[in-house]
N, C-alpha and C positions, 0 to 999 in steps of 0.2 A: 504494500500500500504506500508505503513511504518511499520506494523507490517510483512506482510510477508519479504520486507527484511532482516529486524532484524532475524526473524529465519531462513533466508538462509546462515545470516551471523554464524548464532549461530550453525549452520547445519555442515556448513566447519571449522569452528575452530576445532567442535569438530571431525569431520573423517576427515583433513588434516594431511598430514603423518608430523613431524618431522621437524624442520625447514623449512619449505615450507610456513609458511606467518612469517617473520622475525620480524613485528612490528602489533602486533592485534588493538591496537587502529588506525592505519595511514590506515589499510585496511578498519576498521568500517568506519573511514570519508571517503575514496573515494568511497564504495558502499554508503554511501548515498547520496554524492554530485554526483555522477551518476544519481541518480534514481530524485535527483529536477532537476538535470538539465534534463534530461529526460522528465517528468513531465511538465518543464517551456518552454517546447518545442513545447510539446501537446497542451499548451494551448495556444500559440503563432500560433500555425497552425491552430488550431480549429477560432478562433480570424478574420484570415486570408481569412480563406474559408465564413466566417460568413460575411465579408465583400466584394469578391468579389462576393457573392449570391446574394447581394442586389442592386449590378449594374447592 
């Protein structure tokens, strides 16, 4: 999971036109704090559904 974002991000740095992502590091942290929090969501529902199966 972590690798494929890394090359979606590595993907658009490199065919983004021109000033269109102003700070490449600020963009790398929120495409990955997207993708945990994403992630920590899944496994929060998953968690969720796990619990009310067993009632």
């Amino acid at each position: 999971m972590i690798t494929n974002r890394l090359r979606r991000y590595f993907n658009k740095m490199r065919t983004a036109k021109d000033g269109k992502i102003k700070n490449p590091k600020n963009y790398l942290y929120v495409s990955m704090r997207n993708m945990f929090d994403k992630w920590q969501n899944d496994v929060l529902m998953a968690e969720k559904d796990e619990a009310n199966n067993k009632n």
